[in-house]
N, C-alpha and C positions, 0 to 999 in steps of 0.2 A: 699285602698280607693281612688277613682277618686273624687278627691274637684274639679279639674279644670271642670267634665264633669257634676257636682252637679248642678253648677252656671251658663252652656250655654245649657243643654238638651232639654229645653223646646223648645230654639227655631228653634230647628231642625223639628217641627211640620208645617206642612204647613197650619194647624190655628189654632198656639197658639195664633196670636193677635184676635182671636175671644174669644178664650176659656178663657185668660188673660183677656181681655174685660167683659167678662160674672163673673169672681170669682171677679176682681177687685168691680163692680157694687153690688155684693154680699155683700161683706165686706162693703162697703160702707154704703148700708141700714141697714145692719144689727146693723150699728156702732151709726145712726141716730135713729133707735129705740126700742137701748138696754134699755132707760129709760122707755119706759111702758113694759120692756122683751119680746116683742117680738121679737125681734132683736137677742134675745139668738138661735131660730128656726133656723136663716142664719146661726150663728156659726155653730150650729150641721150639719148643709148639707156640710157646707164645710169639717168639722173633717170628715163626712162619705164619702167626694170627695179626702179628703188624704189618707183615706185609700186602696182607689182603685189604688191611686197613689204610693202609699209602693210594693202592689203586683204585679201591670205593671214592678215597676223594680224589684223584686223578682225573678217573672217570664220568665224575659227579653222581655215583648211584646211590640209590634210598634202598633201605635205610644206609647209612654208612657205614655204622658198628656192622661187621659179619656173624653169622652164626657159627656157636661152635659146632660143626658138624665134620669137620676135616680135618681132624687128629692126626691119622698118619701122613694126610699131603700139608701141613702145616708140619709136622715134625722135618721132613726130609725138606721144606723151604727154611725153615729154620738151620738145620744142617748147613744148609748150602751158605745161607747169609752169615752165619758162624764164621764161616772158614773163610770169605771174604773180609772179614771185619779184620780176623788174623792174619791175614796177610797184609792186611795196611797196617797192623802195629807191629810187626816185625821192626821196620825201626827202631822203636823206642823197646823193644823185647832185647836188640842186639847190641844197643849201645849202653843202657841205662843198666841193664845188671852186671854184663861184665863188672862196670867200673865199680859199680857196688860189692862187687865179690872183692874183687880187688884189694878196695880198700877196707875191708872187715879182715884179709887175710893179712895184709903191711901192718895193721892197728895190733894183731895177735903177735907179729913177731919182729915188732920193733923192740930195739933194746931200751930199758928202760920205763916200756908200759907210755910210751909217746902216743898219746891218740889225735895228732893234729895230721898227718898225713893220710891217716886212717881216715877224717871227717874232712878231709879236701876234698878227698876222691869221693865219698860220699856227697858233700856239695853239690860237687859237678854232677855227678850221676843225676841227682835231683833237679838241676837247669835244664840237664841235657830233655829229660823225663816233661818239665815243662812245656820245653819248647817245643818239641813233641806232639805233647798234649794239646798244644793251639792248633798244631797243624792238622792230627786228626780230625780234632773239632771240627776243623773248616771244612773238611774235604769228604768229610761222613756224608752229611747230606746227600754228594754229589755220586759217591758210589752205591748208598743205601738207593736212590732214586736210580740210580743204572741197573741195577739186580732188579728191584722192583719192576723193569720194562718189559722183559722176558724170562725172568727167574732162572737167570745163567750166571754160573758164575764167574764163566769169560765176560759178560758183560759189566760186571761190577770192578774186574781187574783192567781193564782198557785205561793205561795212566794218563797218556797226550791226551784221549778224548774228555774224561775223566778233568783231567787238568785244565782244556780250554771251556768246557762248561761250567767250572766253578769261575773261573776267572769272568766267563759274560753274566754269571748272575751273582756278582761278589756281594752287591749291596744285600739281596736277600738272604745271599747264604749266613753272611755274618751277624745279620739278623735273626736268620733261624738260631744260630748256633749260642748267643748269648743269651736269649730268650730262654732257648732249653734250659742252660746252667743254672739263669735266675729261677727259674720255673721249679727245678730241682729242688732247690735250696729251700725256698720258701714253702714247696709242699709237703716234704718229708720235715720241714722243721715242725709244721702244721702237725700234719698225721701223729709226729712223735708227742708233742703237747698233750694232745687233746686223747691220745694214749694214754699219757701218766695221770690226765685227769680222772679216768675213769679205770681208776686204781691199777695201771698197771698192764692188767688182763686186757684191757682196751688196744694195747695197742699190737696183739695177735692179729688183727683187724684190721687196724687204721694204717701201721706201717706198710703190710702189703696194698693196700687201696690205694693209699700214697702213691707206692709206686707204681700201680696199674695206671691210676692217674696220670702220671709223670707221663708213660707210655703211650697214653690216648692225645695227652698234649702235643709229643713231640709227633707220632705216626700223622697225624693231620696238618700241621707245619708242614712235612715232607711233602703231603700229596698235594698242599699247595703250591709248590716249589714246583712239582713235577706238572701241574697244569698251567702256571704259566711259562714254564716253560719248554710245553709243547709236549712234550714226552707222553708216549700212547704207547700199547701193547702195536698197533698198526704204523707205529711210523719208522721208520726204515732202518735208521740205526740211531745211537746216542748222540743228541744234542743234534745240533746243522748237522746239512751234510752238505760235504764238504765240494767246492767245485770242480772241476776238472782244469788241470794241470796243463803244462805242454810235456810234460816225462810220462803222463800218463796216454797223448795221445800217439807219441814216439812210441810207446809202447803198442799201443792199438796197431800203427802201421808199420811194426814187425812181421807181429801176428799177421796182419794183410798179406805182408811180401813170403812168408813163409809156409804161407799155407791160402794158394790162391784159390779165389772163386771160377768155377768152370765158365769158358767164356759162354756169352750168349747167343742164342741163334740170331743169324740175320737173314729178317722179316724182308724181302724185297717190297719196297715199296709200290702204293696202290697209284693205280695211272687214274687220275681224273679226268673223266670222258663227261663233257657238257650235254646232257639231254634237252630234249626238245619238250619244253613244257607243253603239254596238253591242253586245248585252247578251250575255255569254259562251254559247257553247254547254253547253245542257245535257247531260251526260255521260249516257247510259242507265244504267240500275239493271243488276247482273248477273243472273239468273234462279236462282228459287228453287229449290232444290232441296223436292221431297216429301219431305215425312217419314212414313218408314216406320212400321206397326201397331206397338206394342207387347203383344208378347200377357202376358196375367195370367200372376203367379207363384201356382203352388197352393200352398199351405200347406203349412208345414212338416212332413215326418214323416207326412200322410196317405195321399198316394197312394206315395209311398215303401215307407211299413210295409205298404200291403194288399199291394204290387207284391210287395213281397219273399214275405209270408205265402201267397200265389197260388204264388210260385213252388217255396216248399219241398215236399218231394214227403212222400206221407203217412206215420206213423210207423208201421213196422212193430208188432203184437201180441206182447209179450213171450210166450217159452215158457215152462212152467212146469217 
């Protein structure tokens, strides 16, 4: 896991401070008008701008940061990842208010104004809410990174699958998960500071940046999570896949015995008749060349010496 590269990636973007600009302004509106709910709308486009941001680093595509240019398919991803988020905190929705009702209703009609029954059940409500609270922690990554594969929301609810992939990448996951909280703490403590420094008004600004922050940190953790460990919009389903069974190939030759394949024709077999290779051509012989006379050699020095002797001419008679 790259934490160092979590916390500076965005601004390798040559306009993040646009795109920073436009999520912060987002968050902001949205924050101003969460009280008549429509301000829940901004959340959902940003959770649908996170998720393009999990799969840019998945992917490894440049830039990473996305453009905002996909308002209403960011809205309806965001939708969708909503509603998976809510249905893994149904847990802690089913168990932690009851007991809170509970005991706010025992605390009003105990006789004598007794508030210790009243703050049991509240206690416990708050354990229960804890313990809870680690568990989503753990197991967010794990569905946040399942939704993010095909942006379904059966895929984010799959629990066994869900459950055996957090369990093989436990070391990471609880690494993501702690990182986030610290990372939380310390950058909204940050934005808040450095808000009241600048009298106040500063921190219109700082707290949502803060948080956009917070959001760029964690969406990139994820898409680390999600590359190593393999998860692709092409890979076939969440986490391994799983081997084949012997219930499942009992199941196969059901299916065989129940619905048989048409037999096949039978091909009479080919009679092998041995042929008579064909005997090479014989190449023609080249033609002889004749050979030429050779005529005798005469003897050495015979017809030579008479030839010469014939030819000298006669010796003149000395005078006296």
């Amino acid at each position: 896991m790259d934490i160092g590269r979590a916390l500076t990636y965005f601004s390798d973007d040559d306009r993040w401070v646009e795109k920073t600009a436009i999520g912060t302004g987002l968050i902001l509106i949205s924050t101003l008008l969460l009280a008549a709910l429509i301000g829940i709308l901004g959340y959902f486009i940003l959770f649908g701008y996170l998720v393009r941001l999990i799969q840019n680093v998945r992917d490894d595509a440049h830039p990473v940061l996305p453009e905002w240019d996909q308002w209403g398919d960011d809205l309806v991803r965001g939708v969708k990842l909503a509603g998976v988020y809510l249905v893994w905190a149904l847990p802690i929705i089913l168990v932690s208010v009851p007991l809170f009702i509970i005991g706010v209703v025992v605390s009003d009609n105990m006789p004598g104004g007794d508030d210790n029954i009243g703050a049991l059940f509240g206690i416990c409500a708050l354990c229960l809410q804890f313990l809870f609270g680690i568990a989503y922690a753990v197991f967010q990554p794990g569905f946040t990174v399942a939704y993010a594969r095909n942006e379904n929301m059966s895929d984010g609810l799959q629990v066994s699958e869900i459950w055996d992939w957090t369990r093989d990448n436990i070391g990471n996951v609880v690494i993501v998960a702690i990182l986030t909280v610290i990372a939380s703490l310390i950058i909204m403590t940050v934005g808040s500071i450095v808000g009241l420094i600048l009298c106040i008004i500063g921190t219109v600004v700082t707290v949502p940046l803060s948080q956009l922050i917070v959001y760029y940190f964690q969406g990139h953790l994820y898409g680390q999570l999600a590359r190593i460990a393999g998860e692709g919009a092409t890979s076939g389903s969440f986490g391994a896949v799983p081997a084949a069974s012997a219930e499942d190939s009992t199941w196969v030759e059901a299916d065989l015995a129940t619905d048989p394949a048409p037999p096949a024709e039978v091909v009479p077999p080919e009679i092998f008749e041995p042929q008579e290779e064909p005997e090479p051509p014989v190449e023609p012989e080249p033609p002889v060349e004749p050979e030429l006379p050779v005529e005798p050699e005469s003897p050495a020095g015979s017809e030579g010496s008479e030839g010469s002797e014939a030819d000298e001419p006669p010796e003149e008679p000395k005078s006296q």
